[in-house]
C-alpha positions in Angstrom: 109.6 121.1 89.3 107.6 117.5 88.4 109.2 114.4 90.1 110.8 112.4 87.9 109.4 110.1 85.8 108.6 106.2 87.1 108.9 104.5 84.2 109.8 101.0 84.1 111.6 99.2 80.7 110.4 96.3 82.0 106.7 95.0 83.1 107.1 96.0 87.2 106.4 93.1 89.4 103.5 93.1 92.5 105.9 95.2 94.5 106.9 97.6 92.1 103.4 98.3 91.4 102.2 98.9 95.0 105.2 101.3 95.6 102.9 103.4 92.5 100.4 104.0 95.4 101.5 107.1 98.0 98.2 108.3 98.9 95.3 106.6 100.7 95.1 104.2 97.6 97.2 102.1 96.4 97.6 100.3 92.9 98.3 96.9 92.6 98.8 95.0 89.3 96.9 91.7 89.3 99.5 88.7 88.4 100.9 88.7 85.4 100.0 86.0 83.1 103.4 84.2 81.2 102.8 85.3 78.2 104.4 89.2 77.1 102.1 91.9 78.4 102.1 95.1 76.7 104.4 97.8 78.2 103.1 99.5 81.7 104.4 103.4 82.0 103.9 104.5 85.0 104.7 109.1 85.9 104.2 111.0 89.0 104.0 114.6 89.2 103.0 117.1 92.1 99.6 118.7 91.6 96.6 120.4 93.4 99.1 120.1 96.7 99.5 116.1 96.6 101.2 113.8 94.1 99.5 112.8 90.6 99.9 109.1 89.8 99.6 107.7 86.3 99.8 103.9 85.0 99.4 103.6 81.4 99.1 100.2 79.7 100.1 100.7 75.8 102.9 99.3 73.3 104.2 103.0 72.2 105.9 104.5 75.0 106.0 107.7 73.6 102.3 107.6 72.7 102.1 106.9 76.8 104.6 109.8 77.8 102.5 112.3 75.6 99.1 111.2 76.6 100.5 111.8 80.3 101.7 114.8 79.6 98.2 116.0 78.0 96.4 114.9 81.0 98.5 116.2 83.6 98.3 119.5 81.7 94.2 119.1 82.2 94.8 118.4 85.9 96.9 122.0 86.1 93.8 123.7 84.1 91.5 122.2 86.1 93.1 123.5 89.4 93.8 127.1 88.4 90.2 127.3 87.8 88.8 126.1 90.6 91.5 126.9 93.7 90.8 129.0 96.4 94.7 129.5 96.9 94.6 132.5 93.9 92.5 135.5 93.8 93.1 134.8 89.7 91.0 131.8 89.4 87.0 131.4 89.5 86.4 130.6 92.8 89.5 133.1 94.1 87.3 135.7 92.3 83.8 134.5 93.4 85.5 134.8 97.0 86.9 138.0 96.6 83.4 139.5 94.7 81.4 141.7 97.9 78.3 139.6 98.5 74.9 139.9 96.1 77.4 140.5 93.0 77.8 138.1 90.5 81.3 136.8 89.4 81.2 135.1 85.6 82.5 131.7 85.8 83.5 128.5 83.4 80.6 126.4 82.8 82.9 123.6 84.7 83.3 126.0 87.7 79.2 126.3 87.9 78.4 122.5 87.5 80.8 121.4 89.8 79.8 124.2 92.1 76.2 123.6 91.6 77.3 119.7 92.1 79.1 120.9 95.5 75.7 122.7 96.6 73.7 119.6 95.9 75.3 117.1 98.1 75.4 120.1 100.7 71.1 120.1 100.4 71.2 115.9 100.1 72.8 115.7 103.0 71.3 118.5 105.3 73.9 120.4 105.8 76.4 117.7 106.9 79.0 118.8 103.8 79.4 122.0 103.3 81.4 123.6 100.7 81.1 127.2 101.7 82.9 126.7 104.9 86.2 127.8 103.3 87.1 130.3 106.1 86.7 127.4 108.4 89.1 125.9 106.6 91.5 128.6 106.7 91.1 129.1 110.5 91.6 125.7 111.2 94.2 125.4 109.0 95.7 121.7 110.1 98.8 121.4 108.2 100.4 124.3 109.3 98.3 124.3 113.1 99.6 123.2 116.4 96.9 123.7 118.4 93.5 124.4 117.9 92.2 127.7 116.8 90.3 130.4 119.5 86.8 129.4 120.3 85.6 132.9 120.0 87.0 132.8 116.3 85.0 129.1 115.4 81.3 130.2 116.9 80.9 132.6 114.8 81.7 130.3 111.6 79.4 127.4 113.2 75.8 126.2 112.7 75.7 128.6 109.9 74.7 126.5 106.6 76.5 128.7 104.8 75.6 127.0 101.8 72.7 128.1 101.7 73.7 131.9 100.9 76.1 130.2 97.7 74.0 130.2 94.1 75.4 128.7 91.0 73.2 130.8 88.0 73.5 132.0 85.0 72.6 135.2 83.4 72.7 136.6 80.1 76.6 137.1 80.0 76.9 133.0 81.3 77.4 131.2 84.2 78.2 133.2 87.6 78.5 132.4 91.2 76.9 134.7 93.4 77.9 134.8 97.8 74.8 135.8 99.3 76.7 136.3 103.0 79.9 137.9 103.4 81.5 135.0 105.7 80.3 132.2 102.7 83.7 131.2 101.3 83.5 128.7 98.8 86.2 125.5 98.9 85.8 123.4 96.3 88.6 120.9 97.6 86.4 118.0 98.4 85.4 117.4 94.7 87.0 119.2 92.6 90.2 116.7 92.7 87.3 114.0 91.4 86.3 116.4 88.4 90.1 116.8 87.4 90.7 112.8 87.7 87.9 112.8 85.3 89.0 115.0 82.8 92.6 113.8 83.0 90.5 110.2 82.5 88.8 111.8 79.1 92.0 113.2 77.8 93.8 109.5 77.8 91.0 108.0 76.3 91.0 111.0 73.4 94.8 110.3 72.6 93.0 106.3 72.6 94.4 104.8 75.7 92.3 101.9 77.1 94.2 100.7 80.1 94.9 103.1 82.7 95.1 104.4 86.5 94.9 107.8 87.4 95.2 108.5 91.1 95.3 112.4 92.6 96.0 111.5 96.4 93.7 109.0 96.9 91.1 110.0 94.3 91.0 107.2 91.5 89.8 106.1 88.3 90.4 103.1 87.1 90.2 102.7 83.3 90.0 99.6 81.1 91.4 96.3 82.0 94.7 95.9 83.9 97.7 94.7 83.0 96.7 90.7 82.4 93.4 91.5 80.9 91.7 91.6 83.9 90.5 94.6 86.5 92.9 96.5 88.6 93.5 95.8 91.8 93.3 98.5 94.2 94.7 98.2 97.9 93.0 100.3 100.6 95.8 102.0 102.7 95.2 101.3 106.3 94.9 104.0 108.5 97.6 102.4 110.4 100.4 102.3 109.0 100.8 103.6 105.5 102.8 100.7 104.4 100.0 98.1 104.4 96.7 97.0 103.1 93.7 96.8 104.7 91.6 95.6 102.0 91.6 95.4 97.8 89.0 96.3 95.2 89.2 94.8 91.5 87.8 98.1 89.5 87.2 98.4 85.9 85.4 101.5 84.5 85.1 103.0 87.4 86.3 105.4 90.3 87.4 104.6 93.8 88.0 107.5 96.8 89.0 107.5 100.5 89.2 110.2 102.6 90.6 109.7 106.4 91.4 111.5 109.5 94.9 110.3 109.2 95.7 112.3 106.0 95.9 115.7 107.1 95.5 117.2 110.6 97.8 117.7 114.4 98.0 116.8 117.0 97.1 118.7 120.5 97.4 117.4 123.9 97.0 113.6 122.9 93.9 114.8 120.4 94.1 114.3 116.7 92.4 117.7 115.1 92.0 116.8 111.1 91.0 118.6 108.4 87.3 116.9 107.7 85.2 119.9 109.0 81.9 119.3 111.1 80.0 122.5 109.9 77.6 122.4 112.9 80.2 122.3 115.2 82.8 124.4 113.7 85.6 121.8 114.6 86.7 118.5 112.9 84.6 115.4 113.1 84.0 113.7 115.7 84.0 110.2 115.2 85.1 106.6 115.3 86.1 106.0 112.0 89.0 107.0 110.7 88.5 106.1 107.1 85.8 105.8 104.3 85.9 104.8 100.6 83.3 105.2 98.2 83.4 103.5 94.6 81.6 105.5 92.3 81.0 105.8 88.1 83.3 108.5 88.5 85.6 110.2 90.6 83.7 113.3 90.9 81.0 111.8 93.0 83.7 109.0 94.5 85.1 112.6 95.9 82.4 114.1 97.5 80.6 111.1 98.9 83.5 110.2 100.5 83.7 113.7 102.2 80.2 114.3 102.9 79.2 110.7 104.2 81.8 110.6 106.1 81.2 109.8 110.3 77.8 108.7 108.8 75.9 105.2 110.0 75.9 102.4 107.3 72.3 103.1 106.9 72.2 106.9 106.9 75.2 106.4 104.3 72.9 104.3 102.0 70.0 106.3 102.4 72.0 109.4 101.2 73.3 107.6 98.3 69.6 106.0 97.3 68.8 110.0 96.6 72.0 111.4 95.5 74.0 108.9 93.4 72.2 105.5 93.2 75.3 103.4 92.0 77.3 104.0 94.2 78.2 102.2 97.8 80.5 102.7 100.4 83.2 99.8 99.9 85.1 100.0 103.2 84.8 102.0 106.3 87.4 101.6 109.3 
């Protein structure tokens, strides 16, 4: 069942609008100029296994509720088509197909797939998104300790990507698994496709001013509020009640992904769900945080998964060649 709705009658103060935020961004209005500001709607539902946040600036509420409801019905399409939780959607299927044999896919399924395989080749390996049974093993939501060694070698310092092909034949597009242990996950962008869609679908119903924000993966549409950008506040890995740094966005996409998210701890070590796919095992590194601002959330996704652990440098050099305008904005 969707939470309930968030709206507000009235225009919600700076407080109000920060409680909007429950993944690793958070929305702040910008202050509120004297005069009337049109009505801000604000909806949260559960999707894709986190919470889907909307802010909608418009005068017709009921314009607002429907628009919402049309996205959030693209964010639902967009996950059963790309999940690897059913053996009904494309990449359940592609999963299930024995290897060498060709599963017909959407033409979203392919591009974001061939998007996925892209990064994997920009960044040598470093993201991965055919390491789904790594995933699986590791499993750090439901894990209290780590899983065998003797099951993780096997699954390491495999490039598995490299046995993944996006095509298309005469019948369309199809994804083809080229080794039997390839499994592809499409979690660490296809969140930042369905942002984007949901995005589209406001602005077809004509909405100008708007936030959309799938656990921590965010566009930013229009203007806020006051006629200026939104402000967006970068949870600290810390404590997930503060701020440890804002963004003013317009146009544009923002996402962070962190150690702190997901994962369990095991004799006084914190095992988290961003996979190393040359060591089999999560990341090792001193960061527990990056956030990547991006023309859309699609890219914001990934390069915020595949960069991360990465030097400042090595970061900018893999952006230079993969996606040009966009920067890393905060890592901690």
């Amino acid at each position: 069942m969707d939470t309930p709705e968030l709206d507000r009658a009235r225009d919600p103060n700076r407080r109000e609008f920060l409680a909007l935020g429950v993944g690793a961004l958070l929305v702040a209005g910008l202050p509120f100029a004297a005069r009337r500001t049109p009505r801000v709607i604000r909806r949260a539902h559960p999707v894709m296994g986190t919470i889907a946040e909307f802010a909608v600036v418009h005068g017709d509420a009921r314009h607002a509720h429907a628009a919402i409801d049309a996205a959030m019905e693209e964010l639902r399409r967009v996950e059963r088509t790309m999940t690897r939780f059913t053996r009904t959607s494309d990449v359940g299927r592609a999963n299930l197909a024995a290897p060498g044999v060709a599963t017909l896919v959407t033409a979203e399924t392919a591009l974001v797939s061939a998007e996925a395989l892209r990064w994997a080749a920009g960044t040598g390996g470093a993201f991965d998104p055919a390491v789904g049974r790594l995933v699986e093993l590791w499993s750090v939501n439901s894990r209290h300790e780590p899983p065998a060694a003797a099951a993780v070698q096997p699954l390491a310092h495999r490039r598995l990507f490299e046995s993944l092909e996006a095509d298309r034949v005469a019948r369309g597009p199809v994804l083809v698994r080229r080794d039997g242990d390839a499994r592809l996950d499409l979690g660490a962008i296809g969140k930042g496709y369905a942002v984007d869609r949901a995005v589209d679908v406001l602005r077809r119903w004509g909405i100008r001013q708007a936030v959309v924000d799938v656990g921590g993966d965010l566009y930013a549409l229009g203007d806020g509020p006051d006629g200026g950008g939104w402000r967006i506040g970068i949870q600290s890995p810390d404590d997930p009640a503060r701020m440890a740094g804002e963004l003013l966005v317009r146009d544009a996409a923002v996402a962070t992904s962190g150690t702190y998210v997901q994962g369990f701890r095991y004799r006084g070590h914190l095992y988290h769900h961003l996979m190393n796919p040359e060591t089999g095992a999560p990341r090792e590194t001193p960061e527990r945080s990056l956030t990547i601002r991006a023309a859309t959330c699609m890219v914001a996704d990934v390069a915020a998964t595949a960069l991360f652990g990465m030097t400042a440098a090595e970061s900018r050099r893999r952006l230079d060649r993969l996606a040009p305008d966009a920067e890393v904005v905060r890592a901690m």
